[in-house]
N, C-alpha and C positions, 0 to 999 in steps of 0.2 A: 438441181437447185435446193430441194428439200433436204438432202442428204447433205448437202453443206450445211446446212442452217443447223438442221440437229449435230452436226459435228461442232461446233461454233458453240450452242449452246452446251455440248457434253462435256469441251474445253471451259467453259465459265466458269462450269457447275466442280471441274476439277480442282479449279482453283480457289475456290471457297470452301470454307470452314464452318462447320456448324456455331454460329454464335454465342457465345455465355459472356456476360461481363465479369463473371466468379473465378477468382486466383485457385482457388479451391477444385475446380472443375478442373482448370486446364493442367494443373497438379495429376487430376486423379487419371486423366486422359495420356499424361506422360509415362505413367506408371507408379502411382502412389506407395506404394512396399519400397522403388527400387530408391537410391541415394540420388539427386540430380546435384552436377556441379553449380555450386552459387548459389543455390536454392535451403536454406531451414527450414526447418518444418517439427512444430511445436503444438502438442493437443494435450487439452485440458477436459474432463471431464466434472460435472458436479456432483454430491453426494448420492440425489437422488437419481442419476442418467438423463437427468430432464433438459440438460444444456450441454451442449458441443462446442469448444470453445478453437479452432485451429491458424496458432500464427505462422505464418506462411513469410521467412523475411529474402527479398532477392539482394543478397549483395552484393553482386558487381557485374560485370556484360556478360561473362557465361551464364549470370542467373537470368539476365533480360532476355539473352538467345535461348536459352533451354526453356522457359518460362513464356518465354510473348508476352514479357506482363518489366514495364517501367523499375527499375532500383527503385527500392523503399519495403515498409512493411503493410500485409494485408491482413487482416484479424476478419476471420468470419465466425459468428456466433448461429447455430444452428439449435432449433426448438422446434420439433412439431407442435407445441401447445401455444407456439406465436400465433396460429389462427383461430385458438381456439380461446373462447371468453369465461378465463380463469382466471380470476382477480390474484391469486397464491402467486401463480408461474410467471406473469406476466410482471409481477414485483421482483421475482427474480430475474427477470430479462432486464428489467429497467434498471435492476444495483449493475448487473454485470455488464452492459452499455456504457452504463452513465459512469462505471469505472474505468473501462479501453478509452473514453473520451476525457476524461480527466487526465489521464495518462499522455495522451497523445496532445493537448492543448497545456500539461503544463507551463506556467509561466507566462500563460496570455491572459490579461485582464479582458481585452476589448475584444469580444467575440461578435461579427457577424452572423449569421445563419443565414443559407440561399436557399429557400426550398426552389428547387429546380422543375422543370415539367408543366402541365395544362390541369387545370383542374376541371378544365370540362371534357376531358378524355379521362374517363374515372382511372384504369390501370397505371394513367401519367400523374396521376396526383396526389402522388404518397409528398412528394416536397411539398407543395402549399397546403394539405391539410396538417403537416409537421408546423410547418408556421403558424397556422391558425391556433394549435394549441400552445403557445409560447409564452413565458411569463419575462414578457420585456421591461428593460432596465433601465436603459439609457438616457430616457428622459427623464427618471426619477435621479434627483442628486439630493443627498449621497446614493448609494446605491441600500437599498432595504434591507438585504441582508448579509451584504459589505463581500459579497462573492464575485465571480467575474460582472463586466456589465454584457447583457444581452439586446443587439440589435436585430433585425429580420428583414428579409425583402423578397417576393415572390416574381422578378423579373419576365415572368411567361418564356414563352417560344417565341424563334424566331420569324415564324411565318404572323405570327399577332403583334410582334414590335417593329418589324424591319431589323434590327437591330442586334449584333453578334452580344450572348449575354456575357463572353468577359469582358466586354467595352463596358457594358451597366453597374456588371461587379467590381471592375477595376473605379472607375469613376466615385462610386460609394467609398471605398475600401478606402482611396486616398484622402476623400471629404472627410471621412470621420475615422480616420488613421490607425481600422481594426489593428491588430495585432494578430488576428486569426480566422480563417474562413471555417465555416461547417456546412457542406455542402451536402445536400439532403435529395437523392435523385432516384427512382423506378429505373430495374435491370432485366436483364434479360439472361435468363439460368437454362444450360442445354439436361437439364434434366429435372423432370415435372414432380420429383418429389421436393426437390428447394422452393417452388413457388411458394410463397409466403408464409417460409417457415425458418429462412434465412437472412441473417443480416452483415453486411460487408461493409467493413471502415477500414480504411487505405489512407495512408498520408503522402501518395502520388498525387491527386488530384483528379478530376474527371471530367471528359468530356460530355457536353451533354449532349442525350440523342443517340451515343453510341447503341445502345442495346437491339433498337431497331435500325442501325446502319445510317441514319442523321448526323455523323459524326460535326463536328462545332468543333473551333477555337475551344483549346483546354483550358480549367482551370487548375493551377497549377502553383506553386510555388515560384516557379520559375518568370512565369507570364503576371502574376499577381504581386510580389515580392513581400509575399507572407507567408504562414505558415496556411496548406488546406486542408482539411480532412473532408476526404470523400463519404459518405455512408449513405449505403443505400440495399433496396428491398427489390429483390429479383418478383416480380410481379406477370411478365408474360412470358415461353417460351414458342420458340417458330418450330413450323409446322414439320419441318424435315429433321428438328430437332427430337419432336414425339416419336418420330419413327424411327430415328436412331436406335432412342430410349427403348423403343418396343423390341429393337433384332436384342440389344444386350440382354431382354429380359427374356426374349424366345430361345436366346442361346445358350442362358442359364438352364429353362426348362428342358432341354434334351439333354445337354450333360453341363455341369458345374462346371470341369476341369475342359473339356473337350470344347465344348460352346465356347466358353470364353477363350481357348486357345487359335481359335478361328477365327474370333471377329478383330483379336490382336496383330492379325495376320496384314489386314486392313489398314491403307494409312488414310487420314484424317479425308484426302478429299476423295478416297474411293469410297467411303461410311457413309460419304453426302451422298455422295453418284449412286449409290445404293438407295439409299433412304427418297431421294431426288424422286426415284423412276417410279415409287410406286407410289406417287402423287400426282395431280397435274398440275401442269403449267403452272394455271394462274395461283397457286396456291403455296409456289416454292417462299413468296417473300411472303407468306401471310403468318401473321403470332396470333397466338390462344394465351386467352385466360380463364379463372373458374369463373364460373357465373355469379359466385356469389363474392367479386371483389369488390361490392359497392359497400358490404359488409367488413369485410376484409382490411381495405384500405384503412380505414375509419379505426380500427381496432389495432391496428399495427400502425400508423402513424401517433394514436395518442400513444403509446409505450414510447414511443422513439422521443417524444418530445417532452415526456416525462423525465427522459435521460439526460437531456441536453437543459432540463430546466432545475437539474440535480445541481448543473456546473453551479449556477447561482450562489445556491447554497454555504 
């Protein structure tokens, strides 16, 4: 009986993937050097090295097959000085945001914003503290400084509404006839040096909840019949994802070329079933984050909505 059970679970565990909601990640996991069919792949660096700029475009069903990741493009901006409170770097995060989103929302006047998530689960509430710093518009007519108009709504979760949030988003969207969604949600990055020092804006759209396996009704272009952009802040990684993290960096330490030729050896759900076993049980679905994301959040959501309060402008 036991030996079935653990055979049952070894199957599960085979068939799962270590988590990242990052295009970037599943990129680097495919082989980042090698060429992928359907796949671009575009990096920018700034003067000083202090901003990672990487568009990642899938063109067509070999890029969604080779990729796992929706047709459209993903722009991730990478700063370790995102968590750190440097008023210089953090102006520079905000021009180069507040640019990808101008870019991506040209030619929509009526922007929405959803900040997405719980703000009473601190790592879930990068979207409602993005709201909370927003300099809204839309009641003001004309508009003040004759830039888009800006609306907001923090719709919670669905275990505090009852309620699927693209039924709340859609229902909004049509009342007040955005032109455009910016949807603003906490991720999930299988590797602990991204935690809160990357930022992902996608014009696919995004499910909420993904990150920790809560998958929801998308938002999407499709299901909205507007334009969305996703963006969002990898804030926790799971637990068999650290461990991953750890063999690549144990297998660097014995040899560079040898280490890493070993663990490439590995496909994605033997790396879990590795990383799996030297954990228990109850800890396979568990996510981390640092301790200090009450700090964090706070400091990386006002950048972000500094960005989106550029569009105004």
């Amino acid at each position: 009986m036991m030996a079935t059970v653990k055979s049952n679970i070894r199957r599960m565990i085979m068939n799962r993937e270590i988590r990242t909601d990052l295009a970037i990640e599943l990129r680097e996991s495919a082989g980042g050097n090698t060429e992928m069919e359907g796949v671009r792949v575009k990096t920018v660096v700034n003067e000083d090295k202090s901003i990672r700029t990487t568009t990642i475009d899938v063109i067509n069903e070999a890029g969604e097959k080779n990729l796992k990741k929706a047709k459209g493009r993903y722009i991730t901006i990478e700063s370790r000085h995102l968590k750190e409170p440097d008023e210089t770097i953090n102006e520079q995060l905000k021009d180069e945001l507040g640019e990808r989103l101008r870019l991506l929302t040209e030619g929509c006047d009526n922007i929405l914003v959803v900040g997405l998530g719980n703000r009473q689960v601190t790592p879930d509430s990068i979207g409602p503290l993005v709201v909370d710093n927003l300099f809204i518009t839309r009641h003001l007519e004309p508009s003040p400084k004759g830039g888009v108009t800006l609306s907001a709504i923090c719709p919670g979760v669905m275990a505090q509404t009852g309620i699927e949030t693209l039924d709340i988003v859609r229902g909004i969207c049509d009342k007040i006839d955005a032109d455009a969604v910016i949807a603003v949600d906490a991720l999930a990055a299988r590797s602990s040096k991204r935690l809160n020092t990357t930022i992902q804006i996608t014009d696919t759209g995004i499910s909420p909840g993904s990150g920790v396996g809560n998958n929801r009704k998308t938002l999407s272009a499709d299901n909205l019949g507007r334009r969305v952009i996703a963006l969002g802040v990898p804030t926790v990684i799971s637990v068999p994802s650290i461990i991953d993290d750890s063999l690549d960096e144990m297998a660097d330490a014995f040899n560079e070329t040898y280490g890493r030729k070993i663990m490439r050896e590995f496909t994605e759900g033997q790396r879990y079933q590795i990383a799996r076993s030297l954990i228990d049980e109850d800890m396979a679905d568990m996510f981390v984050t640092p301790k200090n994301i009450d700090e964090l959040a706070k400091r990386i959501s006002y950048t972000i909505s500094e960005a989106i309060n550029a569009l105004t402008l």
